[in-house]
DRENSEDREN-888393 format. One record per residue (C-alpha): residue in one letter; x, y, z. Coordinates in steps of 0.1 Angstrom, whole numbers, plus 5000, padded with zeros to 4 digits. Each point is the difference from the previous one (the first is absolute). Last residue first. Layout:
# DRENSEDREN-888393
   type     px     py     pz
      A      X      Y      Z
...
This chain:
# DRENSEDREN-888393
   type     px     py     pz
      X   5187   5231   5375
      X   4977   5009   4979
      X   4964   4985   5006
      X   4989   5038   5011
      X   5009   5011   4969
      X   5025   5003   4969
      X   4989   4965   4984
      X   5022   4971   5000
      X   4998   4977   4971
      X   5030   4971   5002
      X   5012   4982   4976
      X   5023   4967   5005
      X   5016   4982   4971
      X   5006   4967   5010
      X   5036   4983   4995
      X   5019   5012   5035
      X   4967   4980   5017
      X   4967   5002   5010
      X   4976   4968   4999
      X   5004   4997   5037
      X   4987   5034   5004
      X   4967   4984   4982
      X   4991   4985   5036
      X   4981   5024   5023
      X   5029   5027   5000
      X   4986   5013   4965
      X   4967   5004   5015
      X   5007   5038   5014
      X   5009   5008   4966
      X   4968   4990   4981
      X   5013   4976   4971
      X   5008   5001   4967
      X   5019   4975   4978
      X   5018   4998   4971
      X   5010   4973   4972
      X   5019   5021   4974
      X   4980   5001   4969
      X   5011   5032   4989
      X   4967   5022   4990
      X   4974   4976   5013
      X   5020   4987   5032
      X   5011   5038   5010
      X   4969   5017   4992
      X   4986   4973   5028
      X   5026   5008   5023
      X   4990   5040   4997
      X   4964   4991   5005
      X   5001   4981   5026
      X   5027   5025   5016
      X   4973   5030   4999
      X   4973   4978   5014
      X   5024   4999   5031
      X   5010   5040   4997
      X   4968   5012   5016
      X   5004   4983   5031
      X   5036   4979   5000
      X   5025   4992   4972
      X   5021   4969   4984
      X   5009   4989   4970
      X   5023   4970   4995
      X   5020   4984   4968
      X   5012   4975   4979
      X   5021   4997   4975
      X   5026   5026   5008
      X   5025   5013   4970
      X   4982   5027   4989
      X   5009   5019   5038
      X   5023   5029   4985
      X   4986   5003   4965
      X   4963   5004   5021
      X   5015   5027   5020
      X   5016   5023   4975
      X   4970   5000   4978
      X   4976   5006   5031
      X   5021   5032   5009
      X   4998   5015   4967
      X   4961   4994   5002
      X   4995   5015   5036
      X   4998   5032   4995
      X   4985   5003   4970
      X   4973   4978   5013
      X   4999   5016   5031
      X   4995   5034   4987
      X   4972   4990   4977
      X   4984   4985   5028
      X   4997   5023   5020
      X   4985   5020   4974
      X   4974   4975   4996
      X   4995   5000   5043
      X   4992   5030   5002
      X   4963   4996   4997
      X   5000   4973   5022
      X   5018   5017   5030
      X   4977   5028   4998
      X   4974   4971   4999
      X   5011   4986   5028
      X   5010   5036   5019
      X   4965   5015   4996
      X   4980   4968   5007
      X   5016   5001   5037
      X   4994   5034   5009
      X   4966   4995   4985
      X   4990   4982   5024
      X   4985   4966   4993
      X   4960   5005   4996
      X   4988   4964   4991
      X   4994   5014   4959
      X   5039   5017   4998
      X   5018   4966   5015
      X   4983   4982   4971
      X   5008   5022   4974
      X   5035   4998   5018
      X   4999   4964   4998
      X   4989   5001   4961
      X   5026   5022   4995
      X   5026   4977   5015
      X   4986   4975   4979
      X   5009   5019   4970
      X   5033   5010   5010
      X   5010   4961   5006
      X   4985   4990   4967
      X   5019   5025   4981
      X   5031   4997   5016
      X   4998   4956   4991
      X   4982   5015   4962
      X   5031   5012   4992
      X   5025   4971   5013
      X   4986   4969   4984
      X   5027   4976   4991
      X   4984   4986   4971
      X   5004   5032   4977
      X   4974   5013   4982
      X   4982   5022   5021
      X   4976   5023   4982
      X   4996   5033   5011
      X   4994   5007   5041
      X   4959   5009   4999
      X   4998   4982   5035
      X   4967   4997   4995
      X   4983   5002   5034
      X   4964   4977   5005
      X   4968   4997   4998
      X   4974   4971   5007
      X   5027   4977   4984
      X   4989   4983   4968
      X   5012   5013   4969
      X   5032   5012   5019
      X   5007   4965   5010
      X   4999   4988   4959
      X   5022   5027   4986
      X   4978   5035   4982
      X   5031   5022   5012
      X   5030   4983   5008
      X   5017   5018   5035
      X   4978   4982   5027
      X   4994   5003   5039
      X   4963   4988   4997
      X   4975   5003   5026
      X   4976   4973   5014
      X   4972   5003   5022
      X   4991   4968   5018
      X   4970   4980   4992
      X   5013   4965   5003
      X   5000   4998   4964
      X   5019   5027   4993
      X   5026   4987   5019
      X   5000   4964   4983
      X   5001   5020   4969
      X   5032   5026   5007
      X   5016   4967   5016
      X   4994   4988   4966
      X   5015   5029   4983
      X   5033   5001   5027
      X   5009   4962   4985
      X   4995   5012   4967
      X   5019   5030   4995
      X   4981   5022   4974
      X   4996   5032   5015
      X   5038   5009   4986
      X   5013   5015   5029
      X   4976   4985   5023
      X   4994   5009   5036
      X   4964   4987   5008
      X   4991   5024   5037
      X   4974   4980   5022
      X   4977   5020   5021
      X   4984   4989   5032
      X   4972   5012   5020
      X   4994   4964   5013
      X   5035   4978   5005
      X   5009   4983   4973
      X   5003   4963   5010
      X   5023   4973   4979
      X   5003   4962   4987
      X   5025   5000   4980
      X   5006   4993   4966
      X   4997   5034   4983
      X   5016   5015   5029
      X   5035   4981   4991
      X   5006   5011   4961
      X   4984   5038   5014
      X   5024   5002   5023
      X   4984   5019   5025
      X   5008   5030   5021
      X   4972   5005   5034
      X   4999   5031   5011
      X   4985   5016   5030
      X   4980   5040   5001
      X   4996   5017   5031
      X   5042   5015   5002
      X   4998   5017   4965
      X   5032   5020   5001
      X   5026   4975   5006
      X   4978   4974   4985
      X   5003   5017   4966
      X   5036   4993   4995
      X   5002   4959   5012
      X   4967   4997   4978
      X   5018   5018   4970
      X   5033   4979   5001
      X   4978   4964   5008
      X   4977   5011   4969
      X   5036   5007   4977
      X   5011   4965   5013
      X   4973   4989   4984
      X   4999   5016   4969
      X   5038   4992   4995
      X   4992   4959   4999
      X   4962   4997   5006
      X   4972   5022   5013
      X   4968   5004   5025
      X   4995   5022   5027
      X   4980   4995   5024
      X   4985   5036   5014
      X   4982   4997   5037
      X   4980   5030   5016
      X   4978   5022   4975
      X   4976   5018   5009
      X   5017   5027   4992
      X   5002   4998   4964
      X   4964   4995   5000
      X   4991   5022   5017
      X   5018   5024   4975
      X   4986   4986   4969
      X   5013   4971   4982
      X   5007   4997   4963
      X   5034   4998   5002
      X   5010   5016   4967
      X   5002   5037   5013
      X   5026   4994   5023
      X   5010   5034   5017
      X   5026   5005   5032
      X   4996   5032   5016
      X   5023   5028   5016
      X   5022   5002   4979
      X   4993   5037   4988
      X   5003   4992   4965
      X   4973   4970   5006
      X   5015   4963   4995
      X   4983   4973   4975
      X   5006   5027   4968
      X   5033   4982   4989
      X   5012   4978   5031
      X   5002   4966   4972
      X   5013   5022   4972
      X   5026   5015   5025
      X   5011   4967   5011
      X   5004   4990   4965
      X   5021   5035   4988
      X   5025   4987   5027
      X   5000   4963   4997
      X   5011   5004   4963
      X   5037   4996   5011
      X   4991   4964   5012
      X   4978   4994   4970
      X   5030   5004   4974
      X   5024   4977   5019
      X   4978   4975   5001
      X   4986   5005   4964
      X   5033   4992   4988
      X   5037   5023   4988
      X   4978   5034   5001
      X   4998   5021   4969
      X   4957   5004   4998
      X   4996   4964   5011
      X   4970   4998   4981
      X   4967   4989   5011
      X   4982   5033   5009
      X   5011   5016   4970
      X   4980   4978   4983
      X   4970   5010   5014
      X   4977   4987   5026
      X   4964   5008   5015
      X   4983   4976   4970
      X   4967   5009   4997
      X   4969   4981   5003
      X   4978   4978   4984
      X   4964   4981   5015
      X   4994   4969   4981
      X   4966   4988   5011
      X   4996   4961   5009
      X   4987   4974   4972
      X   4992   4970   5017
      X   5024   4970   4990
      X   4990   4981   5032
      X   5040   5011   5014
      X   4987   5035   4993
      X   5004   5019   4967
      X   5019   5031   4989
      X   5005   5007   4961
      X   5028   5023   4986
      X   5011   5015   4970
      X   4993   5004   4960
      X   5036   4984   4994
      X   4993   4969   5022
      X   4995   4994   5037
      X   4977   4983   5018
      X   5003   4995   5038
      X   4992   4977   5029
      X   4995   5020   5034
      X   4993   4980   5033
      X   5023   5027   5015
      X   4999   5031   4987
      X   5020   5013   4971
      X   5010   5036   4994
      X   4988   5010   4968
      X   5030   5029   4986
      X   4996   5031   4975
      X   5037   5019   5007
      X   5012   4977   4965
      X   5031   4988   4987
      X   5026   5025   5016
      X   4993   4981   5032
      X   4990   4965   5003
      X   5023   4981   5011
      X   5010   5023   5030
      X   4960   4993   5010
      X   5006   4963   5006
      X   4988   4967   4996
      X   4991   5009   4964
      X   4980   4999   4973
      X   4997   5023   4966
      X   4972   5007   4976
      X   5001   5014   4965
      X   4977   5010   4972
      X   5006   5040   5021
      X   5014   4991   5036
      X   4984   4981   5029
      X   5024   4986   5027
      X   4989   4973   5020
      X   5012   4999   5038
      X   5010   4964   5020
      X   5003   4995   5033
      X   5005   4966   5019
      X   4972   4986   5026
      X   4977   4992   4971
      X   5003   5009   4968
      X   4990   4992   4961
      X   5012   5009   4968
      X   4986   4985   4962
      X   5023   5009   4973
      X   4985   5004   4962
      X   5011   5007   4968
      X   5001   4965   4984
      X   4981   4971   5021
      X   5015   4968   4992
      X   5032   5005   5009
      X   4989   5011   5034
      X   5006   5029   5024
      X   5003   4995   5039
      X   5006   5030   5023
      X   5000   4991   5039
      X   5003   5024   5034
      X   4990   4974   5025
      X   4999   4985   5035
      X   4991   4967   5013
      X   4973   4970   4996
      X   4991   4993   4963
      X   4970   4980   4989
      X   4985   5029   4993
      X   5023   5016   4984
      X   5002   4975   4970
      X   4959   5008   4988
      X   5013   5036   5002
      X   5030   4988   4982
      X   4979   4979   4975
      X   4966   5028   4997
      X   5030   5032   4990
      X   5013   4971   4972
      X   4964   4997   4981
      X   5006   5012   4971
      X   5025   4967   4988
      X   4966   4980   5005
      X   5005   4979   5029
      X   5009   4965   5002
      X   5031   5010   4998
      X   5000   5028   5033
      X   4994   4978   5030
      X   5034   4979   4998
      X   5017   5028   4982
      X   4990   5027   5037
      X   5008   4969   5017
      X   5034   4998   4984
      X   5009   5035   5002
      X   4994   4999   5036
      X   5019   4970   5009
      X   5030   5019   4976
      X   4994   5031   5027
      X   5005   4975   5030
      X   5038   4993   4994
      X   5017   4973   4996
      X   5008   5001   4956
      X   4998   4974   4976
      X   4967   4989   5016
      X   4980   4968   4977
      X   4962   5001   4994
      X   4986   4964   4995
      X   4963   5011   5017
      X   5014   4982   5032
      X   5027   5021   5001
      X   4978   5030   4998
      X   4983   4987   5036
      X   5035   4995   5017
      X   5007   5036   4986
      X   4968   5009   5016
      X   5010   4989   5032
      X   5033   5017   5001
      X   4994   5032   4987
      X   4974   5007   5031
      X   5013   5027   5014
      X   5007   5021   4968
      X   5021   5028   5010
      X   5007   5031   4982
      X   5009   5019   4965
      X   4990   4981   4972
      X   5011   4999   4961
      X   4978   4974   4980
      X   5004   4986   4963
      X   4968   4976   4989
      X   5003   4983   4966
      X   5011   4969   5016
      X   5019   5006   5029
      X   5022   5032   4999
      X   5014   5014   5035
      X   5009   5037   4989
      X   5024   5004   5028
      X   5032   4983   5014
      X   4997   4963   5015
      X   5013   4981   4970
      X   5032   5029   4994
      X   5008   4999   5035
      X   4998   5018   5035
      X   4990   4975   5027
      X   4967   4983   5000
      X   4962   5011   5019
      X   5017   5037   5011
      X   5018   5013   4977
      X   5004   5035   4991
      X   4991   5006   4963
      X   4996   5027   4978
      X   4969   4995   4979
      X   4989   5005   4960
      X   4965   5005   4982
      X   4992   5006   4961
      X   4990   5017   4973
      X   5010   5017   4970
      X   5025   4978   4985
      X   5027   5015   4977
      X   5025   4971   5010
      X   5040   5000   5012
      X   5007   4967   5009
      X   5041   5014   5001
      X   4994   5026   5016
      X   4974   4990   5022
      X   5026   4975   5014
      X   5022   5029   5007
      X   4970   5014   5020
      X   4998   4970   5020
      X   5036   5002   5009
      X   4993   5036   5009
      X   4971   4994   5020
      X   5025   4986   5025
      X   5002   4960   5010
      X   4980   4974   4986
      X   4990   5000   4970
      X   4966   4999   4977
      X   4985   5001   4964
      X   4970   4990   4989
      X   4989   5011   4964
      X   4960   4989   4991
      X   4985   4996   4971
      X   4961   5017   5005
      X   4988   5008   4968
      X   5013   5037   5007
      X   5031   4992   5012
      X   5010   4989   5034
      X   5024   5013   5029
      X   5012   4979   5032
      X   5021   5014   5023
      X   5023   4986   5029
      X   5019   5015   5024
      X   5027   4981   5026
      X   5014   5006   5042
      X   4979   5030   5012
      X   5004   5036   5016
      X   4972   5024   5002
      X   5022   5023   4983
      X   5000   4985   4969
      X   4964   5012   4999
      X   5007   5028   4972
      X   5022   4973   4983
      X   4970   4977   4998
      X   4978   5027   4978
      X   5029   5011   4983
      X   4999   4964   4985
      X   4964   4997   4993
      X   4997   5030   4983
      X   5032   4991   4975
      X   4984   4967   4997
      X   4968   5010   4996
      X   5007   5024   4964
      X   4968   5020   5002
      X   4969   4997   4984
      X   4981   4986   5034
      X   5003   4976   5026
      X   5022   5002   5030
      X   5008   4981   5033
      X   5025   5005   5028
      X   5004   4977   5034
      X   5027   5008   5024
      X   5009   4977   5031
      X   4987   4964   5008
């Protein structure tokens, strides 16, 4: 599962294809695949494994004037990285590219075998192409959306799917569940993808996909039905990102790029949600009235990976000034399995960057279910949480196309700190205190600035100094804990050294005898009362 791209049109779809998959390069993954077909339906499948680039010098030399087609970038999950296992699966006259999980792969392969279908490949997707064949032929070649709909249901898991056959020129039927996908609609042309980046400088007119949504697309555009094959209204919107937005504008990576964009993002995110005489925090897209707001007297909050250790930041900041409301910070890959109690008068903040992360969506459902308000902590516009959160803060930070998120992190912190003082501001805190928060807040991008300049000559000198160590150890107290999370986990996604953080009063309560002359040890210490 990783990047899925699609197009259909007038257009040469290999070229589209391909700049579709090296716009979501950044996702990361191990192989790409694409498949392109004439207009009486021959096909072209070409795949590799390792970079777009080697797949691109296999386009070169399979070069086609197709105009349509799908292609994937990889990252395995069912079956290491491999030529077999890489995306389109073919089987029959059915070619597949899938992003997620299907649970039940096993017993339906068991199922296929029985039918005489053989598996080149071990992963889940070529299961999938094979039911969707196994329905499909003794259909009429029109009838491909009624096979996979017919396919999903027997399926048990999570998907973002386009499937195109040999026998059915011109068309490529799209469905999701649990895995986004957004359809592009030009002029005689119409474009898929699993990701906004893909889509840019094609079209700015975009059908975001619900769940339970099976798709047609061809040249004259897009048709939404249910699972029952029900027609459903196609609703289009605008696409909120430019190509500016996803180029590196004369930075090295994306990384580096989005850490000196942190300035201009934190102002986005405080733009217009402070008063000029600081005196008042201002969240328009919560939806709840000042009663409301301060009634309130538990927040979970609910993230994974940098989003989560964003929540524990925020909640460790706003309880010094908000001393009648608890927290409870949840990982949303362990709440959604648990059995769990939310207190009564209890709001649950959904911290997203991309409002598509699955795990914290169906925590976002079970949630919702249980009657408890909801707001999203989200920077992609029109994403699946920030459809269906009762309101909500965008983070409006630009598109963050590196893996190692460090934008949206400052973002998410600020805007939950807002939300706290918005908070704060409805129960009557004095406004003393609210004064020097969000004097502090509105500094805080210039502060920023500075520290980044400061510090990047520093860093440089630093990081050639300690390369060397494999392993290493972050530690800080209070507000600077969640800060070390986050700093070890940049480490491991950025340099793959093997780190660790821990709370520094537990590093005596065994992990010490971990430490040695080969760990790199960091320390966060902040210039307060913890100093020492």
């Amino acid at each position: 599962m990783c990047g899925i791209v699609g197009y259909i049109g007038t257009k040469n779809a290999q070229s589209i294809l391909l700049t579709g998959l090296k716009r979501l390069e950044y996702r990361g993954y191990d192989s790409a695949g694409v498949v392109t077909l004439t207009s009486n339906g021959k096909p072209t499948l070409l795949r590799a494994v390792g970079k777009v680039a080697a797949l691109e010098t296999k386009i070169a030399t399979h070069s086609t004037s197709d105009t349509w087609g799908i292609g994937h970038t990889r990252w395995a999950t069912h079956g290491g990285p491999s030529k077999a296992n890489a995306h389109p699966h073919q089987v029959g006259d059915i070619y597949v590219v899938h992003n997620g999980i299907i649970e039940n792969y096993q017993d339906l392969k068991v199922m296929l075998k029985r039918h005489d279908y053989d598996f080149k490949s071990d992963t889940d997707t070529e299961v999938l192409a094979a039911l969707i064949d196994f329905i499909y032929k003794d259909l009429e070649p029109t009838e491909l959306l009624r096979a996979v709909a017919d396919a999903l249901k027997m399926v048990a898991g999570a998907y973002g799917l386009a499937v195109v056959s040999s026998r059915l020129p011109g068309e490529v039927v799209v469905a999701r569940k649990g895995s986004p996908l957004i359809l592009g609609v030009g002029k005689g042309e119409t474009f898929i993808a699993s990701d906004a980046s893909a889509l840019v400088g094609h079209t700015d007119k975009v059908i975001y996909m619900h769940d339970g949504e099976i798709g047609r697309c061809t040249r004259e555009g897009v048709e939404l039905y249910d699972i029952e094959v029900q027609p459903l209204t196609v609703t289009t919107e605008e696409l909120s990102l430019d190509l500016e937005a996803i180029q590196k504008k004369g930075y090295d990576h994306f990384l580096l790029k989005e850490i000196h964009d942190q300035p201009e993002s934190l102002r986005a995110t405080l733009s217009g949600r402070i008063t000029a005489d600081k005196k008042q925090a201002h969240l328009g897209g919560l939806n709840m009235t000042n009663e409301e707001l301060s009634a309130v007297r538990h927040v979970v909050i609910v993230g994974c990976g940098t989003s989560y250790y964003a929540g524990t930041l925020a909640a460790y900041i706003i309880e010094q000034f908000l001393d009648d409301v608890t927290f409870s910070i949840e990982i949303a890959s362990e709440l959604r399995y648990r059995s769990f109690y939310i207190p009564e008068d209890s709001v649950a903040l959904i911290v997203s960057q991309s409002g598509e992360t699955a795990d914290t969506l169906a925590c976002l459902q079970e949630l919702k279910r249980r009657g408890v308000r909801t707001l999203g902590v989200v920077n992609s516009v029109g994403s699946s949480i920030a459809r269906e959160v009762d309101g909500g803060m965008y983070l409006h930070a630009g598109a963050e196309i590196s893996v190692a998120s460090t934008k949206a992190f400052t973002s998410q912190v600020a805007a939950m700190v807002l939300f706290g003082l918005t908070v704060a501001g409805a129960k009557g805190v004095g406004q003393k205190v609210l004064s020097e928060y969000l004097e502090e807040l509105a500094a805080l991008p210039d502060e920023l600035e500075k520290t980044i300049t400061h510090l990047e000559p520093v860093v440089k000198k630093l990081a050639k100094k300690y390369t060397h160590y494999d392993r290493a150890l972050y530690c800080g107290r209070d507000t600077a804990y969640p800060v070390a999370l986050e700093g070890a986990l940049k480490l491991k996604e950025v340099a793959y050294v093997q780190a660790e953080a821990h709370a520094a009063g537990e590093l005596k309560h065994g992990s010490i005898a971990l430490v040695d002359d080969n760990v790199f040890e960091m320390f966060y210490l902040q210039d307060n009362w913890l100093y020492h």
